[in-house]
C-alpha positions in Angstrom: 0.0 0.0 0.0 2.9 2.2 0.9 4.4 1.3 -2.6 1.3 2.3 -4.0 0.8 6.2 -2.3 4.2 6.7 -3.0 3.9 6.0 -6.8 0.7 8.2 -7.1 2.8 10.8 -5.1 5.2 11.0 -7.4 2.9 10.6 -10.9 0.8 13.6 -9.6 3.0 16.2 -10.5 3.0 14.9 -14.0 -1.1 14.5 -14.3 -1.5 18.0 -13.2 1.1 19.5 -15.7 -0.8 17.9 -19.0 -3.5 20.3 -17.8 -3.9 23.5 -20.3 -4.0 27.0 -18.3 -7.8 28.6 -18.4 -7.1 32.1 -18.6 -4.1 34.4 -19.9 -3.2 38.1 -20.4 0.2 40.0 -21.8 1.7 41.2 -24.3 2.8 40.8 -27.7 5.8 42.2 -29.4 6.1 42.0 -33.7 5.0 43.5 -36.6 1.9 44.0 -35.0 2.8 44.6 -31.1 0.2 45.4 -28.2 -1.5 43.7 -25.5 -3.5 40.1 -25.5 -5.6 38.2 -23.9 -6.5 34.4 -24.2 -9.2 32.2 -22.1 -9.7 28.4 -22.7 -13.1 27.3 -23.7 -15.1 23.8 -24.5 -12.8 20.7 -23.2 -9.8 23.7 -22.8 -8.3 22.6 -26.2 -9.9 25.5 -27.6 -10.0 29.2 -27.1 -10.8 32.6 -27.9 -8.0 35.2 -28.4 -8.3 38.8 -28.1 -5.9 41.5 -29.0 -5.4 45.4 -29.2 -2.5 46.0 -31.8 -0.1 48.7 -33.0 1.5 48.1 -36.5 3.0 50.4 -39.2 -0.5 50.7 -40.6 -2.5 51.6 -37.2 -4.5 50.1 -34.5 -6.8 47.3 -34.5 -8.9 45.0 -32.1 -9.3 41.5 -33.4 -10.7 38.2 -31.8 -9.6 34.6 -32.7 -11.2 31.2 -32.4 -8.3 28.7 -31.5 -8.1 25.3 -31.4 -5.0 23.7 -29.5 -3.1 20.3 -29.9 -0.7 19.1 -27.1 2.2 18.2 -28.3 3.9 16.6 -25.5 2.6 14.1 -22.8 3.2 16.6 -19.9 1.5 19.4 -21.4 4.1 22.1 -21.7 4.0 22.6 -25.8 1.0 23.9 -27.8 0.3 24.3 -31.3 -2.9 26.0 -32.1 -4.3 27.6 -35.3 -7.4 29.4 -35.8 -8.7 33.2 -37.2 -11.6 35.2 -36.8 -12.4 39.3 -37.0 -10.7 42.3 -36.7 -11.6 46.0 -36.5 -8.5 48.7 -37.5 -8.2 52.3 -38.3 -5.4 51.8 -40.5 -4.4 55.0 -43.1 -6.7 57.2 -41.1 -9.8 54.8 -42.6 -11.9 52.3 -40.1 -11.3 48.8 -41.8 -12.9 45.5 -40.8 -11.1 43.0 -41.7 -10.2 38.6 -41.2 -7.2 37.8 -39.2 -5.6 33.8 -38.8 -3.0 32.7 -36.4 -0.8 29.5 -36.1 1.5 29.4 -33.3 3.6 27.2 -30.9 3.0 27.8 -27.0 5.1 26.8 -24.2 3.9 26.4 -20.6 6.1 27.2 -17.7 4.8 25.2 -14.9 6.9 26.1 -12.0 5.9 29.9 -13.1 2.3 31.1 -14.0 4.2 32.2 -17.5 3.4 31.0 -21.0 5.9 32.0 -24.2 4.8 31.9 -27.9 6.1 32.4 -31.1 3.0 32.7 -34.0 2.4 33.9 -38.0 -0.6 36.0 -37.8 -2.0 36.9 -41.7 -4.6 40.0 -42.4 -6.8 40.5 -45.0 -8.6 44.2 -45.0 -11.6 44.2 -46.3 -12.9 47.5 -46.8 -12.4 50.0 -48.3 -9.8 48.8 -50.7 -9.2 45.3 -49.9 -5.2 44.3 -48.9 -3.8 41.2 -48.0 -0.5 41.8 -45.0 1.0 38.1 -44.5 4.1 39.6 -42.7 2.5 40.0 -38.7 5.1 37.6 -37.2 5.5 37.8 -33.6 6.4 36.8 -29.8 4.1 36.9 -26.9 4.6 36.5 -22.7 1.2 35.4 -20.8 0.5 35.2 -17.1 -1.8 32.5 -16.6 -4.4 33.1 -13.9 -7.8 31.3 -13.1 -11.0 33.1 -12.2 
């Protein structure tokens, strides 16, 4: 029995670290640089991402649907992908527009810090529609829960 506690003792760390964080807010430095904010949603392998961005063009607001994949047992690596909506005023014009991400996470689990590297595309839609597949860029979370 003894044998038994003290296996599950030491196997507990481990289950707890494949757990995704719920909730995140930073910041994000690239092309387009400005502060983020991510929560998990359904099953926490998917979540929405929002953002309020500076980049050579202007300031936008988007929000993102992403879904995540672990890509290690213990949870610390993440790839998601996903898109959505964004709202700019780029050129002194307001602009709606689409936005994607893919990206690759990593979970700190001794600190409540996540890093991530990701390729954001836009595509403005009005007026004038332009396509800017250059937003690379590196973001620092805190991870919280509510």
């Amino acid at each position: 029995m003894k044998k038994l506690l003290f296996i599950l003792l030491l196997a507990l760390p481990l289950w707890l670290g494949a757990q995704p964080y719920e909730h995140g807010a930073g910041i994000r430095a690239g092309y387009s640089s400005g502060l983020s904010y991510k929560g998990f949603l359904l099953h926490r392998m998917s979540a929405i991402e929002a953002g309020f961005y500076y980049n050579p063009h202007g300031l936008s607001l988007s929000a993102m649907y992403l879904i995540h994949k672990e890509l290690d047992p213990r949870g610390r690596w993440l790839a998601y992908a996903g898109g959505g909506f964004m709202g700019a005023k780029w050129e002194d014009e307001l602009a709606p527009g689409l936005t994607g991400g893919i990206g690759l996470e990593y979970v700190v689990h001794k600190t409540p810090l996540t890093f991530g590297l990701d390729w954001r595309p836009l595509l403005k839609l009005y007026p004038g529609a332009s396509f800017d597949p250059l937003d690379f860029g590196l973001s620092i979370r805190y991870r919280f829960s509510l």
